[in-house]
C-alpha positions as a Python dict, from the first residue, in 0.01 Angstrom:
ca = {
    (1, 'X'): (0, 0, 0),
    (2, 'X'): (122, 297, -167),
    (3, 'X'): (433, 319, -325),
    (4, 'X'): (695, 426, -63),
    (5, 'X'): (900, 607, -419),
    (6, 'X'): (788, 902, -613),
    (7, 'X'): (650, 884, -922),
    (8, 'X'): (977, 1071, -1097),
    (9, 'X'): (1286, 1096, -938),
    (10, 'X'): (1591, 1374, -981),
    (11, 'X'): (1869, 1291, -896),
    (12, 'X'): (2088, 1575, -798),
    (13, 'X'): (2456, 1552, -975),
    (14, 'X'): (2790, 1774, -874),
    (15, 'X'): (2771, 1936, -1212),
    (16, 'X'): (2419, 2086, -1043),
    (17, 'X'): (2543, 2106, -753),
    (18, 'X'): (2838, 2316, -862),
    (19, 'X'): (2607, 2525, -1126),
    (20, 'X'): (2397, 2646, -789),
    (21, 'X'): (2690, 2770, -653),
    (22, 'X'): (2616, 2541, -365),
    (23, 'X'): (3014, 2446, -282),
    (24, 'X'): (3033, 2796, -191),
    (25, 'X'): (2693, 2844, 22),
    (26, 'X'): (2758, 2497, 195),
    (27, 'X'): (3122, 2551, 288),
    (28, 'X'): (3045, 2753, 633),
    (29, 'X'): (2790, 2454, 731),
    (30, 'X'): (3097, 2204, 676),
    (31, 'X'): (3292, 2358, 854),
    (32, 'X'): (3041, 2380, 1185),
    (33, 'X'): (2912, 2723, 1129),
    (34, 'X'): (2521, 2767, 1088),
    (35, 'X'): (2317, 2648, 834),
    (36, 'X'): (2262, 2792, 528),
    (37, 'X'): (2063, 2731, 219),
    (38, 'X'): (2184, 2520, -124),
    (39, 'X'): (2078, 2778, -400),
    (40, 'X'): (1827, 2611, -625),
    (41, 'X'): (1666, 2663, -977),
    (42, 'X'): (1400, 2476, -828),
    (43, 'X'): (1409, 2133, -926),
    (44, 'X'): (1300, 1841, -669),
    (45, 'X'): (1551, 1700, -497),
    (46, 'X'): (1461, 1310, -434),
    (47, 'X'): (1839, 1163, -433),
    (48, 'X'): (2182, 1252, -470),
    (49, 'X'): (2400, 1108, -766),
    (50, 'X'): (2718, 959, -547),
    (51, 'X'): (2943, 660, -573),
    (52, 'X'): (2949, 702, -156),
    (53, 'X'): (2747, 418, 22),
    (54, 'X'): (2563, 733, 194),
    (55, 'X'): (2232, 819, 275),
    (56, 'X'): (2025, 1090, 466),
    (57, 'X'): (1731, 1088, 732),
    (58, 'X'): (1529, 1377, 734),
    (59, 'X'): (1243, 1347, 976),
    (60, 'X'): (888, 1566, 932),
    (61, 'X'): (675, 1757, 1145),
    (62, 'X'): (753, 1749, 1504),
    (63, 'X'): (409, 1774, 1627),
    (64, 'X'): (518, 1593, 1950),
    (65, 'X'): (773, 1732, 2157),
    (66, 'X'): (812, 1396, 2304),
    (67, 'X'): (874, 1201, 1994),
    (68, 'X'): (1090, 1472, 1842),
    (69, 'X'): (1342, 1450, 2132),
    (70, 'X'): (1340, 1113, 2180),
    (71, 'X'): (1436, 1079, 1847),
    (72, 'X'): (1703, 1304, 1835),
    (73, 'X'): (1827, 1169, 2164),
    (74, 'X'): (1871, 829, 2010),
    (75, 'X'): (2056, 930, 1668),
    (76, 'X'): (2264, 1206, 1886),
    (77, 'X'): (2394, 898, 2098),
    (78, 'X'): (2455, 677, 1756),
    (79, 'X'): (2642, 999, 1601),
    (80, 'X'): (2404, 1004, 1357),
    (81, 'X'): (2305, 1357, 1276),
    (82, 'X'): (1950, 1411, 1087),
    (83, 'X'): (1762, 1668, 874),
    (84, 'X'): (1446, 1771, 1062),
    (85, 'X'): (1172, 1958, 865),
    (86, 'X'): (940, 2053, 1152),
    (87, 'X'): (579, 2273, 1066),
    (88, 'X'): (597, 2618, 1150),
    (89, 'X'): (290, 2603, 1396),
    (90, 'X'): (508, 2311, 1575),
    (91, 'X'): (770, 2558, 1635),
    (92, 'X'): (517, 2808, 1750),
    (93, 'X'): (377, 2590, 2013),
    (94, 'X'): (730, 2490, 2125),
    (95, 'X'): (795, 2888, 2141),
    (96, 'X'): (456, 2978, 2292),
    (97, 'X'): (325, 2699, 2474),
    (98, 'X'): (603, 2430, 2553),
    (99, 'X'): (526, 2095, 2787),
    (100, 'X'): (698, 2101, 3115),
    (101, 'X'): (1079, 1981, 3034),
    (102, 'X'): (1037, 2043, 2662),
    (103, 'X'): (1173, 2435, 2645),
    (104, 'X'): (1404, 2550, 2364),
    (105, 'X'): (1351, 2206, 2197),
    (106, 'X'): (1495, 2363, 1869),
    (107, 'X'): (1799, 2491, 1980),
    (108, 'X'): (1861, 2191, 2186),
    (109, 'X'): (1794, 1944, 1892),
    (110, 'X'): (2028, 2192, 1665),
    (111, 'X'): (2292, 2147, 1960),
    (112, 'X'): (2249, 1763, 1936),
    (113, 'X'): (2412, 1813, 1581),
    (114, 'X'): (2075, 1783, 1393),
    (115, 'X'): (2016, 2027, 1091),
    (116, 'X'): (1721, 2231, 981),
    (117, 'X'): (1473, 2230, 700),
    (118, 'X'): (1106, 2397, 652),
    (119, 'X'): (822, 2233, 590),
    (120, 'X'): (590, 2537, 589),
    (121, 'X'): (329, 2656, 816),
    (122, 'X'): (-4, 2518, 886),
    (123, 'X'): (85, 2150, 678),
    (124, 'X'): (-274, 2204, 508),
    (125, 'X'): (-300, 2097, 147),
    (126, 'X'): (-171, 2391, -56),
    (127, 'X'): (-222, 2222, -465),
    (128, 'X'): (-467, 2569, -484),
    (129, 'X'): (-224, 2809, -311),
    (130, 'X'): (-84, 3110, -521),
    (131, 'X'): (267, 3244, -458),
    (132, 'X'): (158, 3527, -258),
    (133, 'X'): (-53, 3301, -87),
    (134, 'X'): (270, 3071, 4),
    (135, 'X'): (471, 3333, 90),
    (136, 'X'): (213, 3548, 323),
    (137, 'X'): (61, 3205, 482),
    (138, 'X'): (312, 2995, 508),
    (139, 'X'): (648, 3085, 433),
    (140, 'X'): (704, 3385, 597),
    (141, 'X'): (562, 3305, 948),
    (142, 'X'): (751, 2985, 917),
    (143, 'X'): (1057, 3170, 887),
    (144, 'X'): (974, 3390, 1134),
    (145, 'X'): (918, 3155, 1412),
    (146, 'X'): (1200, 2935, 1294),
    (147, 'X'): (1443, 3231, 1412),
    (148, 'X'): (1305, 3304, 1694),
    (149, 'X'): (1371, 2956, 1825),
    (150, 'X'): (1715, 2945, 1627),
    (151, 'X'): (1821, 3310, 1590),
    (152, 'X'): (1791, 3490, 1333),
    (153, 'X'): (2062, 3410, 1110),
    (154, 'X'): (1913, 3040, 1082),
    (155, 'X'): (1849, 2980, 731),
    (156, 'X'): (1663, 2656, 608),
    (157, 'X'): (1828, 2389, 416),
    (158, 'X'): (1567, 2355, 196),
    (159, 'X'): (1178, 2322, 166),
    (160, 'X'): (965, 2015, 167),
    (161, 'X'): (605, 2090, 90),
    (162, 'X'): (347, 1911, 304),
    (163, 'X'): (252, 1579, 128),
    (164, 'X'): (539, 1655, -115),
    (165, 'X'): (293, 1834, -316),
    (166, 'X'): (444, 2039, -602),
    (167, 'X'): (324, 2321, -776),
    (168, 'X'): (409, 2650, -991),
    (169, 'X'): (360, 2825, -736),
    (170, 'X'): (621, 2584, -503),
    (171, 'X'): (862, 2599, -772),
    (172, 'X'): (858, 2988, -772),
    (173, 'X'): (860, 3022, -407),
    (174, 'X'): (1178, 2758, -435),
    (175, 'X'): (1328, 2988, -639),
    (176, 'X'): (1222, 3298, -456),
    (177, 'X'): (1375, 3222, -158),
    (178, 'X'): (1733, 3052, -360),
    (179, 'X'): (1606, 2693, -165),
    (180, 'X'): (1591, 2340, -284),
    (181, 'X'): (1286, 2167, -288),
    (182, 'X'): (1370, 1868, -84),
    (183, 'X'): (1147, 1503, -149),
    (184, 'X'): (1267, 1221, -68),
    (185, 'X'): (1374, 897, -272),
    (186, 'X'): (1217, 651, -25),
    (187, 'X'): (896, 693, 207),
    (188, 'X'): (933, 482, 496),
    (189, 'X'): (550, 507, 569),
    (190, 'X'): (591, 510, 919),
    (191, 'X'): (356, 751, 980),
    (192, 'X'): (78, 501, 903),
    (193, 'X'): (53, 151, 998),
    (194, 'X'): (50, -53, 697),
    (195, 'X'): (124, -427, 605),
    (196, 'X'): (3, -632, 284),
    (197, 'X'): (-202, -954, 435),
    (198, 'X'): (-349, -1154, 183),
    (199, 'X'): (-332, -898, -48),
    (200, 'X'): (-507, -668, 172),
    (201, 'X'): (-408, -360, 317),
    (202, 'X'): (-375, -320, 699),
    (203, 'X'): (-379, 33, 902),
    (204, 'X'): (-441, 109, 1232),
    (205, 'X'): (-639, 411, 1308),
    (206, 'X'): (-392, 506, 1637),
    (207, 'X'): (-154, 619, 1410),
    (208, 'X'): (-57, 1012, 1378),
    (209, 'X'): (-172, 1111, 1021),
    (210, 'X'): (-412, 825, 951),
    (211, 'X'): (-713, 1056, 895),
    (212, 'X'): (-510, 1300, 664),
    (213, 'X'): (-353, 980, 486),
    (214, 'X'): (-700, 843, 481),
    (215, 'X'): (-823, 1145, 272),
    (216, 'X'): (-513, 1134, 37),
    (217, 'X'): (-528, 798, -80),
    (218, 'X'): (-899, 703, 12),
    (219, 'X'): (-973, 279, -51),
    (220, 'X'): (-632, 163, 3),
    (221, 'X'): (-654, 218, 352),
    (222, 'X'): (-992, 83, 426),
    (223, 'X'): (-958, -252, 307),
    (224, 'X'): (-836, -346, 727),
    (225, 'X'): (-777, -248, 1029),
    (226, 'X'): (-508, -382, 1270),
    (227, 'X'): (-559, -387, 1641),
    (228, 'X'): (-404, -140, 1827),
    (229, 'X'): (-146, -327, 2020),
    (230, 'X'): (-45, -484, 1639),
    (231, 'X'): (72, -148, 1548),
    (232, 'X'): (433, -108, 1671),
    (233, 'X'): (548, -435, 1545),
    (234, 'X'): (375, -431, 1178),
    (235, 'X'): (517, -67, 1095),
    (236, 'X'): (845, -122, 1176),
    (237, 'X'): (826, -427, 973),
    (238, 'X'): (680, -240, 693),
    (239, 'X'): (979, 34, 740),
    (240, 'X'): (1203, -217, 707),
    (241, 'X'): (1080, -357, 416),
    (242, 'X'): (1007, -17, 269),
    (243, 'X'): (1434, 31, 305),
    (244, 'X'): (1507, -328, 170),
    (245, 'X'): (1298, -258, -144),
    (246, 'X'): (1449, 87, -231),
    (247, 'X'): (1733, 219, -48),
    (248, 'X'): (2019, 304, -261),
    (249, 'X'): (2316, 509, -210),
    (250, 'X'): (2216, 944, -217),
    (251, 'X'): (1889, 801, -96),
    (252, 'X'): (1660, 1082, 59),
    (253, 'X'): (1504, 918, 363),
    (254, 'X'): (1147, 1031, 502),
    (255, 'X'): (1091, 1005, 827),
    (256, 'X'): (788, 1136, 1063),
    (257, 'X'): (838, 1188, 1466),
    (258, 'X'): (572, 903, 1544),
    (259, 'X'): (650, 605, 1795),
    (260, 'X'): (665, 374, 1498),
    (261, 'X'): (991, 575, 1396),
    (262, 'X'): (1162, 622, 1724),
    (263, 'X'): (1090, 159, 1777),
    (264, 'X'): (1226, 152, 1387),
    (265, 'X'): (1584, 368, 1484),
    (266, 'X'): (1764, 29, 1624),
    (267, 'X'): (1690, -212, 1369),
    (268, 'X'): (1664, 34, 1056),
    (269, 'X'): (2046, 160, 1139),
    (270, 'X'): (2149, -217, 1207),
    (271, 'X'): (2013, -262, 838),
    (272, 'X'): (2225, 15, 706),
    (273, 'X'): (2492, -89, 889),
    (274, 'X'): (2454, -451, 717),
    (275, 'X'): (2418, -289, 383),
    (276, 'X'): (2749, -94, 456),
    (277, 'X'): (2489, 229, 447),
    (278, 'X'): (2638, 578, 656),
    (279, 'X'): (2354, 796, 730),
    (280, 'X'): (2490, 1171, 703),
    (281, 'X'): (2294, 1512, 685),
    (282, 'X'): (2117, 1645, 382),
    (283, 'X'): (2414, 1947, 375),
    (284, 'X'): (2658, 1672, 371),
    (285, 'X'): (2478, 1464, 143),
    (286, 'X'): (2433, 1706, -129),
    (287, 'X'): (2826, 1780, -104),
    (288, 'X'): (2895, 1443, -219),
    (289, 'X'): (2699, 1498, -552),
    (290, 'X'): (2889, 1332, -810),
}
């Protein structure tokens, strides 16, 4: 199974935090106004220095309406409020082409308390993108659509690049647009069904992103498949497992909108709650920088 931590981690400290200017830039958001951006010399964010038994969820994508309110539904009703870093061309379906009962999902999830990051356009492998290239292809439409859903003085918390991939050409569009680059400090590999077995690796092919993780990391998944109906229960033991082995406090949490997330919300926040863990925002978490 791949390793639900980077390879490096950063961990952000309130001297940084305070050298960005970010006290200033994040005091509207504390106080309930709109979001705004942290400003950033663009190094990765994975985890946040702090003393505070705190953590963040940030959730990707948003390809399904469904799962995206669900899940928002469910940490709205916990008080929980999370850091969603949907794709552009998710946005621009919910805009354009909504399901029946799923209109003005964005402003509805922002209403819910829930924060906003971007996670670019098209979520297509960009290692080989230029800086133009980000900014023409996938920055600036994601932007665009972003405020027509959210208005246009919405301004992301930060960026996560698809597959957390991290260029020169990410770092200068980080720095472009004065935004963090926003990892995360554990993967909770829901997205993918995965379980070690006799020292093999199990995935199920149901799962949202298993051809794309497929291409990424090749043999490991191949070595077995679970059935179908296996899937729900394996993942959100592997979640768990994925927390157990490396949450700490300032932890950056990645989530995807998937079913195996939305089953995982009960018994993943009773495991925080055991651990004396408080899930907060990313704005709030990076105030706590220490």
């Amino acid at each position: 199974m791949p390793d639900p931590r980077p390879a490096s981690t950063f961990n952000i400290s309130r001297r940084h935090f305070l050298q960005w200017g970010a006290g200033a830039a994040l005091a509207p958001i504390l106080a309930g106004t709109a979001p705004t951006s942290v400003a950033s010399d663009a190094r990765i964010i994975r985890q946040v220095s702090t003393n505070e038994r705190k953590v963040c969820l940030t959730y990707d994508d948003l390809w399904s309406e469904y799962y995206a309110l669900r899940i928002g539904r469910e940490y709205q009703r916990r008080n929980v409020r999370l850091t969603l870093f949907p794709a552009g061309r998710a946005v621009l379906n919910n805009l354009e082409r909504p399901n029946p009962g799923y209109e003005n999902l964005y402003p509805r999830l922002r209403d819910m308390g829930h924060e906003f990051g971007c996670h670019l356009f098209t979520h297509r492998v960009i290692k080989d993108m230029s800086l133009q290239q980000l900014i023409d292809e996938e920055m600036a439409p994601t932007l665009h659509v972003m405020r027509r859903a959210l208005g246009s003085s919405f301004r992301p918390v930060g960026i996560r690049p698809p597959y957390g991939h991290v260029t020169d050409a990410v770092k200068q569009l980080s720095a472009r647009y004065d935004m963090p680059l926003i990892l995360w400090g554990l993967d909770s590999q829901d997205a993918i069904c995965t379980k070690r077995n006799e020292g093999k690796t199990c995935a199920c092919k149901s799962q949202a992103n298993f051809d794309s993780y497929a291409r990424i990391w090749g043999p490991q998944l191949t070595n077995g498949v679970c059935a179908e109906q296996q899937c729900p229960e394996v993942c959100v033991d592997a979640i768990l497992n994925n927390y157990r082995s490396y949450l700490r406090p300032g932890t950056i949490i990645l989530h995807h909108t998937v079913k195996t997330a939305l089953l995982a919300i009960e018994p993943s926040l009773d495991l925080l709650r055991n651990w004396n863990m408080q899930p907060i925002s990313l704005t709030e978490l990076l105030s706590l920088a220490s």
